[in-house]
C-alpha distance (Angstrom), angle and dihedral (degrees) to the residues before:
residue distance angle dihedral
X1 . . .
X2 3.95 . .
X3 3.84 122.0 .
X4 4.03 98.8 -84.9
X5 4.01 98.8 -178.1
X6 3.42 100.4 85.8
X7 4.04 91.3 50.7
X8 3.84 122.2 102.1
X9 4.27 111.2 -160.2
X10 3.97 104.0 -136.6
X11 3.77 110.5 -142.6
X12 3.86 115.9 -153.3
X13 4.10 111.3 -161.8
X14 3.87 90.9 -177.8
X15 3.96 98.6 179.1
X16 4.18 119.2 8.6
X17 3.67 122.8 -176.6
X18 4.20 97.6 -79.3
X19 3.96 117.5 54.2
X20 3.51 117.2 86.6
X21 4.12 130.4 -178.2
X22 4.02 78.2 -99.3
X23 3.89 88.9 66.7
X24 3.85 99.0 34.0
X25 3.96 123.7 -8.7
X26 3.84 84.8 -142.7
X27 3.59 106.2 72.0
X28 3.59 110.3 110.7
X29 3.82 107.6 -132.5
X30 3.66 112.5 159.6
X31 4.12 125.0 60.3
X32 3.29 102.1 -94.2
X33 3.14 99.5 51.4
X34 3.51 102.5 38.0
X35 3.72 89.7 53.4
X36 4.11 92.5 57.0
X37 3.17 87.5 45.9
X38 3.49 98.4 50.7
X39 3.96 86.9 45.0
X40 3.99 88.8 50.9
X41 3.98 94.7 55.0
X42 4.25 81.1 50.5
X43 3.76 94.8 58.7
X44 4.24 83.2 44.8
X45 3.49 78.6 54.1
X46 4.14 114.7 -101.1
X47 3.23 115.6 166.1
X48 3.73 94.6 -163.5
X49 3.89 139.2 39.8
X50 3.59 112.8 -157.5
X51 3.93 102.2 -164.4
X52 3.79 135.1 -152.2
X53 3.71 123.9 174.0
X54 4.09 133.7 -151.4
X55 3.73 140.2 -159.6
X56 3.64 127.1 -96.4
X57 3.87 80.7 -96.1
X58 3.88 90.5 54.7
X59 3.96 94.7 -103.6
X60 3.66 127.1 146.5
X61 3.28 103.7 -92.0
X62 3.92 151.5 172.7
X63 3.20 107.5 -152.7
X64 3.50 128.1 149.8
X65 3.49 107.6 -145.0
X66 4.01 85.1 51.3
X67 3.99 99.4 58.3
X68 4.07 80.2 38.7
X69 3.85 96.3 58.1
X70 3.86 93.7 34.5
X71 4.32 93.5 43.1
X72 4.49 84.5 47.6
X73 3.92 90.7 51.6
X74 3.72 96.5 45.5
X75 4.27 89.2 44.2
X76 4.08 90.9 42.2
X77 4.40 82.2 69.4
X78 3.28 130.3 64.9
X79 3.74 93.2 -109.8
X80 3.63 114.7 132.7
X81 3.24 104.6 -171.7
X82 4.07 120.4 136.7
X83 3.93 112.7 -95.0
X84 4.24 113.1 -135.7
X85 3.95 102.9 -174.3
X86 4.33 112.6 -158.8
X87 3.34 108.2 -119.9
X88 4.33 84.8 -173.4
X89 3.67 99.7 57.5
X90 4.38 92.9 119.6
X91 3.05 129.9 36.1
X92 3.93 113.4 -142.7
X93 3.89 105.3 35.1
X94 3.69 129.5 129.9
X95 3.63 118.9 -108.2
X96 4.12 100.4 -105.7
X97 4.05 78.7 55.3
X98 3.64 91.8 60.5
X99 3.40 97.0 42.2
X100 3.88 105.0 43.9
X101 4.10 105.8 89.2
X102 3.88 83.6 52.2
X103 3.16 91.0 57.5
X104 4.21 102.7 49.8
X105 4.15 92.1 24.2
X106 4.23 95.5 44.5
X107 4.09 83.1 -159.3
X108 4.11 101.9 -162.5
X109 3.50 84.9 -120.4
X110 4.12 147.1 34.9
X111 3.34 138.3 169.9
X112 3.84 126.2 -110.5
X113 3.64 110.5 -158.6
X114 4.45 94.1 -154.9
X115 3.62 96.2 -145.0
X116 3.97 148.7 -18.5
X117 3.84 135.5 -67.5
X118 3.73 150.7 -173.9
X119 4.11 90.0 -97.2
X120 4.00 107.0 -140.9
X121 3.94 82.4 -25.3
X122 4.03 84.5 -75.7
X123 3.32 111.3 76.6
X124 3.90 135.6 27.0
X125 3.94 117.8 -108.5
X126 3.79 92.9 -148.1
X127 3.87 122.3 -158.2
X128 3.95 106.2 159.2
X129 3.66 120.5 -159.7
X130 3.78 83.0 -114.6
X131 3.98 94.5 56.3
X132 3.84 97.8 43.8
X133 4.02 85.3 46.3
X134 3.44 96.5 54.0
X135 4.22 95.6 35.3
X136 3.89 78.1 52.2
X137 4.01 90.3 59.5
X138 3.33 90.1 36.3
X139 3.82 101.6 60.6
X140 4.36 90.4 36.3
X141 4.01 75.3 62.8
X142 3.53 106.4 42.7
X143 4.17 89.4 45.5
X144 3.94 83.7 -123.1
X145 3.92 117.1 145.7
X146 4.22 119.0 -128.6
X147 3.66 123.6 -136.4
X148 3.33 110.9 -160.1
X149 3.27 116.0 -133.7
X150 3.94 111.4 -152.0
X151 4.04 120.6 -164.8
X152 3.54 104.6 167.4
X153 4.20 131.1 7.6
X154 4.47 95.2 -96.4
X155 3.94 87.3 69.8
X156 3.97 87.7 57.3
X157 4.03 78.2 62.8
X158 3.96 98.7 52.0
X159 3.70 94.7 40.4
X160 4.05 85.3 58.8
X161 3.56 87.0 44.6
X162 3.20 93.6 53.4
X163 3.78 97.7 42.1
X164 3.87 81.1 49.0
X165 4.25 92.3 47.9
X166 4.20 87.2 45.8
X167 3.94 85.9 -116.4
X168 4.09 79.7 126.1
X169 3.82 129.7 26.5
X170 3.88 127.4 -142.0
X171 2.35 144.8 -78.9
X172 3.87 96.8 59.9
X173 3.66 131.7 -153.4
X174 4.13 110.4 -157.5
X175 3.61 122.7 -176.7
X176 3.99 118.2 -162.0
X177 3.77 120.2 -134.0
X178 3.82 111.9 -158.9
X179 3.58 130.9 -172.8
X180 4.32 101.1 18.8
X181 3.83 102.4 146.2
X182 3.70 102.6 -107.5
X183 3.60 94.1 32.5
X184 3.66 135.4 68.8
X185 3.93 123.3 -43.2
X186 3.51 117.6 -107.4
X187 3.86 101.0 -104.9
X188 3.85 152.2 142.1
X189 3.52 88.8 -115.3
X190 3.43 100.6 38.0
X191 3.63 87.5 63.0
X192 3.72 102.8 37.8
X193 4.01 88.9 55.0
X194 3.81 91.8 44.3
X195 4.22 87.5 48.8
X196 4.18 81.3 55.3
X197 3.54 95.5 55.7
X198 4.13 94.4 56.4
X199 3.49 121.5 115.8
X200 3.71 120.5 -120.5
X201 3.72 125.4 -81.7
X202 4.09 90.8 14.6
X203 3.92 127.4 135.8
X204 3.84 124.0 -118.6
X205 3.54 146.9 -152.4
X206 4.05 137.0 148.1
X207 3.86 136.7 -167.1
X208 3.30 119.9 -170.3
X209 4.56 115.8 -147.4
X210 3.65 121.6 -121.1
X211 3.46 113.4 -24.3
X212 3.64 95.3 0.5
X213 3.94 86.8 75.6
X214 3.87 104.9 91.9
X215 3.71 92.4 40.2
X216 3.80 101.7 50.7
X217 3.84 92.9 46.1
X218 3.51 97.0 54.0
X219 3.89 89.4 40.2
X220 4.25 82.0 50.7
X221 3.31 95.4 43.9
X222 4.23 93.4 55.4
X223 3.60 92.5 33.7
X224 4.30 87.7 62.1
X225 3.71 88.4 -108.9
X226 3.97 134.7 139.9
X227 3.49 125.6 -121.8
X228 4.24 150.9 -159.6
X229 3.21 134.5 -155.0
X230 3.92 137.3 178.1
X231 4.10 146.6 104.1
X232 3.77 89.2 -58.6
X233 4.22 93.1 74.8
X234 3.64 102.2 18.6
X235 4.34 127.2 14.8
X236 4.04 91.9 173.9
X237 4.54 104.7 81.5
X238 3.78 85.4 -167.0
X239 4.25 135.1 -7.4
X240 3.33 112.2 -39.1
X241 4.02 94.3 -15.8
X242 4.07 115.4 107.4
X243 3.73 112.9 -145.1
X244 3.76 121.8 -112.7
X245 3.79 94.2 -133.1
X246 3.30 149.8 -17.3
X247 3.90 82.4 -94.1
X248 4.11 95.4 77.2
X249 3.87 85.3 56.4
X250 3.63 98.3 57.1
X251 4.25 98.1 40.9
X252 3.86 83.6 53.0
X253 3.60 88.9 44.6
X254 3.77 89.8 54.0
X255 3.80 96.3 48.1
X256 3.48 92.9 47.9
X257 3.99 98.2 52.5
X258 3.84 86.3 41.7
X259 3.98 84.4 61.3
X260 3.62 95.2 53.5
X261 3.94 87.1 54.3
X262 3.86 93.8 -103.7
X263 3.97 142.4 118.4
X264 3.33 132.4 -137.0
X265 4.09 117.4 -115.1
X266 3.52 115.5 -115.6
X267 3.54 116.5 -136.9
X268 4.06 102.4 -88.7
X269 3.75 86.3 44.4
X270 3.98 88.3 53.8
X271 3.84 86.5 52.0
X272 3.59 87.8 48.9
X273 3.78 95.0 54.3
X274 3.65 92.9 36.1
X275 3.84 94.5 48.1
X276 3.29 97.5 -131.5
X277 3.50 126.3 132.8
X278 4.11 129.0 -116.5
């Protein structure tokens, strides 16, 4: 096995559940294009897609046939790189709804969002201790890894609950999500206390929305940490200027972890570090 510690996984979330074409016409939104772009950032190097899916009418969505059509063009390539499917992209749906494309797709990853929130202090993010028990079962069965996403510090408790309760099995992969409104602000410290709270022999990364984006990486990237990039947290690649794809993130990714003496993991050496298998 090859000397993993000095490798940083690079996490591409190429399309969320916000942007539109009214924000930035470059946003891929609709399988096709989502899946070249997702296979674009792999040749810049990625080592992970995170995937959301929309409607015909460019909603976030759930929808099966979506993540199936999007999942088949990505797999039909010889891209490699390591799927993350959103288990968050609706707000409103029953459980089984949330669940179902894990089931038939078995993506290598999926997130786990630990817990619920005031959702752009409009909405409520729900994640019942009933859904994240059963999505916890669910992905044990299905062989596919979580990453827990963590908004603010109280999740940090559930997922060691959880961890604790068997819902989730080490060892844990946790990604930190700064700067959501109604979640934690997208800060030094935030991240430095939320690194404290970790559990031992766990996995890390952090992204930090809008803003938040340069800061947070470079924070990550001294800290040890992973970390993701794309139009889903941040559409603007400097003030006022929207990026043309997903692409710009991950080159300045690359030279920035280069700077820092570093490489980024290619996709069997983020299975390797993530234990997961290919």
């Amino acid at each position: 096995m090859s000397d993993l510690t000095n490798k940083v996984i690079l996490t591409v979330a190429p399309t969320g559940a916000w942007p539109t074409k009214n924000e930035t016409p470059f946003v891929p939104l609709q399988p096709r294009e989502i899946a070249d772009e997702v296979y674009a950032c792999w040749k810049a190097g990625a080592s992970i897609a995170h995937i959301h899916v929309r409607d015909d009418n460019d909603k976030s969505s759930m929808s099966l046939e979506k993540f199936r059509e999007t999942v088949k063009y990505i797999r039909e390539t010889d891209c490699d790189i390591v799927i993350n499917l959103t288990t968050s992209g609706q707000l409103g749906l029953t459980d089984e709804e949330r669940m179902q494309h894990l089931i038939e797709l078995k993506p290598e990853l999926a997130s786990y969002d630990c817990g619920s929130m005031n959702w752009q202090h409009s909405s409520v993010f729900e994640n019942s201790p009933r859904f994240l028990e059963k999505l916890g079962t669910v992905m044990q069965d299905q062989g596919i890894k979580p990453e827990i996403e963590i908004f603010d510090a109280g999740m940090m408790a559930n997922a060691k609950y959880y961890l604790k309760k068997g819902v989730l099995k080490a060892p844990l992969h946790f990604q930190f999500v700064l700067g959501a409104a109604g979640g934690m602000e997208a800060t030094v410290e935030n991240l430095v206390f939320l690194k404290s709270q970790l559990p031992e022999n766990c996995t890390w990364g952090a992204l930090g929305i809008g803003k938040g984006h340069l800061p947070i990486m470079y924070a990550a990237l001294a800290l040890e940490g992973h970390v993701r990039v794309g139009m889903e947290d941040n559409i603007l690649y400097s003030k006022g200027v929207l990026a043309k794809s997903n692409v710009e993130f991950i080159e300045r990714t690359k030279r920035i972890v280069k700077e820092m003496n570093k490489e980024i993991a290619t996709p069997d050496e983020a299975r390797q570090i993530l234990s997961i298998a290919k």
